[in-house]
C-alpha positions as a Markdown table, in Angstrom:
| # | Residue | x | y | z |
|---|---|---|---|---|
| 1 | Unk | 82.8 | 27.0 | 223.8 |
| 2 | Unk | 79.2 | 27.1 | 224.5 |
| 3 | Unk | 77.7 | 29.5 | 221.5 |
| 4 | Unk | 75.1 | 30.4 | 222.9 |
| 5 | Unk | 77.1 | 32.7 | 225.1 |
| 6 | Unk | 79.2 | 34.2 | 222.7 |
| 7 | Unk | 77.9 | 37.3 | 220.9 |
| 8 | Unk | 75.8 | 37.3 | 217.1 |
| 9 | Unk | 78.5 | 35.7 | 214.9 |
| 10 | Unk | 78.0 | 37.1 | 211.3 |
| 11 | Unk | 79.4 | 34.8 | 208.7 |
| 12 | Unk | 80.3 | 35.7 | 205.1 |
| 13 | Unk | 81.3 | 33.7 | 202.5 |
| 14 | Unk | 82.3 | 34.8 | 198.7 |
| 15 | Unk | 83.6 | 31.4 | 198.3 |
| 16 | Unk | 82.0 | 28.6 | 196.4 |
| 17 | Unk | 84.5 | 26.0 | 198.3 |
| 18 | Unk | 83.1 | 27.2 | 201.9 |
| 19 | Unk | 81.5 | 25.0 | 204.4 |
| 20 | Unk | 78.6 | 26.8 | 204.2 |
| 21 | Unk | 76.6 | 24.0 | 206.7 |
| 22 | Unk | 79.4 | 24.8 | 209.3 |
| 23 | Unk | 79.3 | 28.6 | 208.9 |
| 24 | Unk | 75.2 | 28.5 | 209.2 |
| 25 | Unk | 75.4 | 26.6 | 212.0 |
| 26 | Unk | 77.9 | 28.9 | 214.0 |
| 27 | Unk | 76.2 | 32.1 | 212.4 |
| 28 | Unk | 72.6 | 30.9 | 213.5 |
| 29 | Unk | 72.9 | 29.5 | 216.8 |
| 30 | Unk | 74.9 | 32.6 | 218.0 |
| 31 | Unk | 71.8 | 34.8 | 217.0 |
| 32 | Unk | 73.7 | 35.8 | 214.0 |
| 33 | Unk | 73.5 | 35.4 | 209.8 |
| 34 | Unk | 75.6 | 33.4 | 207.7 |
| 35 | Unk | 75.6 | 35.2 | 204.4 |
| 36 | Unk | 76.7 | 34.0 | 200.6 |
| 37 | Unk | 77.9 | 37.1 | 199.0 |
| 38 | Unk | 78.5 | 35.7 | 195.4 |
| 39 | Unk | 75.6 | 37.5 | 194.4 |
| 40 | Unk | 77.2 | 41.3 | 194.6 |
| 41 | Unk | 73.6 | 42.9 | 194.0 |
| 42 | Unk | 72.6 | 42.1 | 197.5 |
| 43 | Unk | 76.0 | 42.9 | 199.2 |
| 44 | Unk | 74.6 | 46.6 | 200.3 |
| 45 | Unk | 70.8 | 44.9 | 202.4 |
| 46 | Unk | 73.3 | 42.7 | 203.8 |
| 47 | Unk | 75.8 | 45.4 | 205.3 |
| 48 | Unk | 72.3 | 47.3 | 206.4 |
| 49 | Unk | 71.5 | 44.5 | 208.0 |
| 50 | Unk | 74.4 | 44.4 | 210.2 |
| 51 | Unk | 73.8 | 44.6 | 214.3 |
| 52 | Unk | 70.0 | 44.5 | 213.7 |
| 53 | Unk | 68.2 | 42.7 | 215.8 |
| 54 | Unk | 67.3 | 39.2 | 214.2 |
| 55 | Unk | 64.4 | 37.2 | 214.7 |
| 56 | Unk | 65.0 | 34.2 | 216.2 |
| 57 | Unk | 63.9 | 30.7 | 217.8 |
| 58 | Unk | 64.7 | 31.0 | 221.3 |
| 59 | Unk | 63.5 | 28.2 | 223.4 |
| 60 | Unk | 60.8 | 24.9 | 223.7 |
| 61 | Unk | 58.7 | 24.0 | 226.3 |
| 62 | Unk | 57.5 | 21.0 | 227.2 |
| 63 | Unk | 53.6 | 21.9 | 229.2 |
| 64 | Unk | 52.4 | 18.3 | 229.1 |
| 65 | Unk | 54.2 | 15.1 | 228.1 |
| 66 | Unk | 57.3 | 14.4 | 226.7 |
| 67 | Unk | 59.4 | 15.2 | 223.9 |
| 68 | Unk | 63.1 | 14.7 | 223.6 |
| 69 | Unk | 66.2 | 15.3 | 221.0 |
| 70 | Unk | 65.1 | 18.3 | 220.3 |
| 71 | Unk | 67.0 | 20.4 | 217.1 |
| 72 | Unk | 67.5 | 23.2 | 217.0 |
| 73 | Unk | 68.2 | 23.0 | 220.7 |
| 74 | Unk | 69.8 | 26.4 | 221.5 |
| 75 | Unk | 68.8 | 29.5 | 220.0 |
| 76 | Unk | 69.0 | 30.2 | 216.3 |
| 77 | Unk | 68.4 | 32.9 | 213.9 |
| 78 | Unk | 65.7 | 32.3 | 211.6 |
| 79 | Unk | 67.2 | 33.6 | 208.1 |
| 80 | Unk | 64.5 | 33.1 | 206.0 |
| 81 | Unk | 60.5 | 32.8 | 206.3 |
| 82 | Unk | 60.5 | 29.5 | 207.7 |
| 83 | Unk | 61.6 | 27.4 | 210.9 |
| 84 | Unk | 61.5 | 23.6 | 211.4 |
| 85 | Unk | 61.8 | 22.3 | 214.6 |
| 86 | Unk | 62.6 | 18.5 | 215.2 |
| 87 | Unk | 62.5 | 16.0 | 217.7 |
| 88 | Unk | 60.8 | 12.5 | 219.5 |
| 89 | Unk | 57.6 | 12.0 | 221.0 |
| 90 | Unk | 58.5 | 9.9 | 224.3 |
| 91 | Unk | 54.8 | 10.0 | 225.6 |
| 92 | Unk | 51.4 | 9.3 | 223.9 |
| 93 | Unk | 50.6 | 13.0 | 223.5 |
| 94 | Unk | 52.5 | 16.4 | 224.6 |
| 95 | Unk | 51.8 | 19.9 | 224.8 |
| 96 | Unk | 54.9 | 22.2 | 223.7 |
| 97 | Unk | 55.4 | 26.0 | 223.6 |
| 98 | Unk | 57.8 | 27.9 | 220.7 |
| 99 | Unk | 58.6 | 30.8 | 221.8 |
| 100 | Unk | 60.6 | 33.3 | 219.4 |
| 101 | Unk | 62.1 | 36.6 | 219.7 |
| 102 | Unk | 64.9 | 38.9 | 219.4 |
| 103 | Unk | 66.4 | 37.8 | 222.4 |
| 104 | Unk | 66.0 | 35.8 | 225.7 |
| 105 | Unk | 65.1 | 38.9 | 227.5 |
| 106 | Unk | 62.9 | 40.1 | 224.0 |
| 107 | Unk | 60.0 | 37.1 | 223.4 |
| 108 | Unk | 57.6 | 38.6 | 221.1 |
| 109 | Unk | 55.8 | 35.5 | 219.7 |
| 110 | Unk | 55.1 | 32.2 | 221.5 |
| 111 | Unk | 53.1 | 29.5 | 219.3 |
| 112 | Unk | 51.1 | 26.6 | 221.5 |
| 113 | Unk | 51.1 | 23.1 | 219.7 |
| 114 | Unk | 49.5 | 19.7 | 220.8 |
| 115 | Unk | 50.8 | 16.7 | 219.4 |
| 116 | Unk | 49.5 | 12.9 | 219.5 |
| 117 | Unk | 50.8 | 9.8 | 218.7 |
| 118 | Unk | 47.0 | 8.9 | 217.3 |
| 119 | Unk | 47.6 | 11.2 | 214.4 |
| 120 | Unk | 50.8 | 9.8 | 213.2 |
| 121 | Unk | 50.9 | 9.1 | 209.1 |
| 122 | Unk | 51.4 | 5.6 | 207.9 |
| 123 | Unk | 55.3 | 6.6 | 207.8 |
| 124 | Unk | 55.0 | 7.1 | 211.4 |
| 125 | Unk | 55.8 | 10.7 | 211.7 |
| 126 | Unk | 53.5 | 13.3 | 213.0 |
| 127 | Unk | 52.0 | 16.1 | 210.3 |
| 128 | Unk | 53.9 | 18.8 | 209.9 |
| 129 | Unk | 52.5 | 21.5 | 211.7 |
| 130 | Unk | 52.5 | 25.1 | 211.0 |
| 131 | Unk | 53.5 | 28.3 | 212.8 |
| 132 | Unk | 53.0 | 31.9 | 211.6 |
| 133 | Unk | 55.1 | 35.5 | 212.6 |
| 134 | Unk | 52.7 | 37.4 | 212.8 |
């Protein structure tokens, strides 16, 4: 089953013994939240929370260059205030586009990034780079 298709899976857990990994995975790339409710305070924000739209990575484009293995690779939900996106530089430089939204149909924020082999750190990996909501 491709998840991407399938509506905003919300998973909760109360459990200690869950697979948490697997339930954010299947929670996040739906466009849904995985949510830990061993902390009872916050059990009423999450119910609110419910069938609101959720912010979101949607997609990556490549504008110049190449890049491949990219992760996430299908839409995911962007639980907290921060998103990492991962992958290979195949090409000496590249040009890539984050875009972010609600929805496929609802992009509200697109980030531009360039990135070259020249500035890779003596581990050989590429700074970090940063992206803002605004």
């Amino acid at each position: 089953m491709d998840l991407n298709e399938c509506p905003p899976i919300y998973a909760i857990t109360s459990s200690s013994n869950s697979d948490t990994q697997n339930l954010k995975y299947c929670a996040q790339s739906t466009g849904g939240m995985f949510y830990d409710i061993t902390d009872v305070e916050s059990l009423d924000k999450i119910v609110d929370s419910f069938g609101k739209p959720i912010f979101s990575f949607i997609k990556v484009e490549t504008k110049e260059g190449k890049v491949s293995e990219l992760y996430p690779s299908t839409i995911s939900s962007i639980p907290g205030k921060s998103f990492t996106l991962t992958g290979k530089l195949n090409s000496s430089s590249a040009s890539v586009i984050i875009r972010y939204g609600y929805s496929i149909s609802d992009i509200c924020h697109t980030s531009k990034f360039s990135i070259d082999k020249d500035r890779v750190c003596d581990t050989g990996l590429v700074p970090l780079l940063w992206a803002q909501k605004n």
